[in-house]
VEXMAR-565272 format. One record per residue (C-alpha): x, y, z; residue in one letter; residue number from 1; chain. Coordinates in steps of 0.2 Angstrom, whole numbers. Layout:
// residues N
+-------+-------+-------+--------+-----+--------+
:    px :    py :    pz : residu : num : chaine :
+-------+-------+-------+--------+-----+--------+
:     X :     Y :     Z :      a : NUM :      A :
...
+-------+-------+-------+--------+-----+--------+
//
This chain:
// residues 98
+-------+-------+-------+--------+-----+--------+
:    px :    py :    pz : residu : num : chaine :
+-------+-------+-------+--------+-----+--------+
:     0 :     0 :     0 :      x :   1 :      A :
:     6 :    17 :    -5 :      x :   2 :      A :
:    12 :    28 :    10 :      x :   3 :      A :
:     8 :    44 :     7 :      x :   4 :      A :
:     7 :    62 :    18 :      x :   5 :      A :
:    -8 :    74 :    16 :      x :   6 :      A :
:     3 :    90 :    13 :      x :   7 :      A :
:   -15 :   101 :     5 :      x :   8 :      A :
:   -31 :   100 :     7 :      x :   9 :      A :
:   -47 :   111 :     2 :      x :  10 :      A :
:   -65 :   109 :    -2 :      x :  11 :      A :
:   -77 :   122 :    -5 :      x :  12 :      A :
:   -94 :   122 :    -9 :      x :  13 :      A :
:  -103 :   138 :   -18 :      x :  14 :      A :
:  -121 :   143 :   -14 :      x :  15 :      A :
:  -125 :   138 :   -34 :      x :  16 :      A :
:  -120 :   119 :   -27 :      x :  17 :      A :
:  -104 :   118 :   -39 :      x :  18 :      A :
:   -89 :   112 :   -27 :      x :  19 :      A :
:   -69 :   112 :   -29 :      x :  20 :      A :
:   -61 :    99 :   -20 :      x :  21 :      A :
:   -40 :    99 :   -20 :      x :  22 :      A :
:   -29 :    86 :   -11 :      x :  23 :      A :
:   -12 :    81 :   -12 :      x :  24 :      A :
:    -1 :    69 :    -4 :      x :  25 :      A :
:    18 :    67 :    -4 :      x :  26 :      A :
:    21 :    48 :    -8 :      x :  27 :      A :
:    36 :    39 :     1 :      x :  28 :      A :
:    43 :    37 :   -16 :      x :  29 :      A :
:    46 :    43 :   -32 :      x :  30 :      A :
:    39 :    33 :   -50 :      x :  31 :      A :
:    41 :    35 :   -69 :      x :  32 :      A :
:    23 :    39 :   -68 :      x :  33 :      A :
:    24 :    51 :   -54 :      x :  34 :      A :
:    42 :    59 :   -56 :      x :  35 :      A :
:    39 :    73 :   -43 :      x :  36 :      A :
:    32 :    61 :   -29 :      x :  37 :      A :
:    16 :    67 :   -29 :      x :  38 :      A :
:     1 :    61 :   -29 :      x :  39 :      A :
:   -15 :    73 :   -32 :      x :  40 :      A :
:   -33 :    77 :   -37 :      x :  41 :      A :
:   -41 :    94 :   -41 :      x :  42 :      A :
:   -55 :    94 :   -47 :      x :  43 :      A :
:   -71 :   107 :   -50 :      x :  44 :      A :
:   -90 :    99 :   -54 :      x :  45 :      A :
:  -104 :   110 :   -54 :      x :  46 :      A :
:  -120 :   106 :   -43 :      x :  47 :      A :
:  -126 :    90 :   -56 :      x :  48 :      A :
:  -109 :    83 :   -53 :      x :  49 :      A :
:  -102 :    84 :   -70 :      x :  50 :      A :
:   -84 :    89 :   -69 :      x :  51 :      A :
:   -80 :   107 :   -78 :      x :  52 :      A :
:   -61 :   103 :   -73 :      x :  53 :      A :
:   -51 :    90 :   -65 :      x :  54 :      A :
:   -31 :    86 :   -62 :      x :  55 :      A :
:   -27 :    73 :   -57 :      x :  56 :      A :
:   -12 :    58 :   -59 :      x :  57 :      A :
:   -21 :    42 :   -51 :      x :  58 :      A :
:   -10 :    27 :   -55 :      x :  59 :      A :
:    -8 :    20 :   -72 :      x :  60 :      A :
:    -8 :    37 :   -81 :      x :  61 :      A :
:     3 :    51 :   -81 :      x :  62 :      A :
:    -1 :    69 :   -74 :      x :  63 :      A :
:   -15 :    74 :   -85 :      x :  64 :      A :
:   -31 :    85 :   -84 :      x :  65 :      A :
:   -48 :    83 :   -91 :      x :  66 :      A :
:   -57 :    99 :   -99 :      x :  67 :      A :
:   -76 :   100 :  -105 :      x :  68 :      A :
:   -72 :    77 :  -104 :      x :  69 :      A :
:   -57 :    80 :  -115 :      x :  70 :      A :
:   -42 :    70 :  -107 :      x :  71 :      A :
:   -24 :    81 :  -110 :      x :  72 :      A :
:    -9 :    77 :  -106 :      x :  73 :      A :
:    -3 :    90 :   -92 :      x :  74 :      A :
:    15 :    96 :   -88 :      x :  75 :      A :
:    18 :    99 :   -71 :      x :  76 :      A :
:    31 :   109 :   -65 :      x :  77 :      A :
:    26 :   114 :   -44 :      x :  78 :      A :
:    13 :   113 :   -33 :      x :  79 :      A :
:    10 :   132 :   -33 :      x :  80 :      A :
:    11 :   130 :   -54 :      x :  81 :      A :
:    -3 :   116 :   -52 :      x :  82 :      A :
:   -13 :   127 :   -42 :      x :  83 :      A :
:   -13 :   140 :   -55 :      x :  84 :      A :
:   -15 :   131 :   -69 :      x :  85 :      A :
:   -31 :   121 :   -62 :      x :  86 :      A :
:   -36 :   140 :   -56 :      x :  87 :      A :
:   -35 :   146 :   -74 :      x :  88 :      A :
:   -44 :   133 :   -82 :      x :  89 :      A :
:   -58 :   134 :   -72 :      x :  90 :      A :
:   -59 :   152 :   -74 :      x :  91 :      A :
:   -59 :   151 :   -93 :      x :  92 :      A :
:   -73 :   136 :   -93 :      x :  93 :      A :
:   -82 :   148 :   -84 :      x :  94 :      A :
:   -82 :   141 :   -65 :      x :  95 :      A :
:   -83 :   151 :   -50 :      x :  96 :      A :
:   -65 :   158 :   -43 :      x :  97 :      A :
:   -62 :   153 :   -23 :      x :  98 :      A :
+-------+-------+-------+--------+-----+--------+
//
């Protein structure tokens, strides 16, 4: 089982029911899959529970993010790029800003 330490965690839920949710562990080790250690979701549905955006690098794929149910590949460079990226796509499928 994969050892892993909670280093952020965020949930918010808007009055118009949509909802971000990010978490992010630091595994114990580092993979080809997951080169950075990391191990993340982000992900921003609206109150139906369809997913507007989502980050995300669950085992067996590579970092990658899912826009309007597109899969793309996703570079990823920091944490605080992550953030920001996932920020700005959410912003430009038109989700609400936390």
């Amino acid at each position: 089982m994969d050892r892993a330490a909670l280093i952020h965690e965020y949930h918010k839920r808007f009055s118009d029911g949509a909802r971000v949710d990010i978490i992010i562990w630091r595994l114990s080790y580092i993979s080809t899959e997951r080169p950075h250690g990391l191990k993340y979701r982000l992900n921003y549905c609206l109150a139906d529970g369809s997913i507007l955006v989502r980050y995300d690098n669950k085992k067996g794929k590579a970092d990658h993010k899912h826009i309007e149910g597109v899969q793309l590949l996703y570079e990823f460079s920091s944490i605080r790029q992550l953030l920001l990226d996932f920020k700005t796509d959410v912003r430009k499928q038109g989700g609400r800003i936390w």
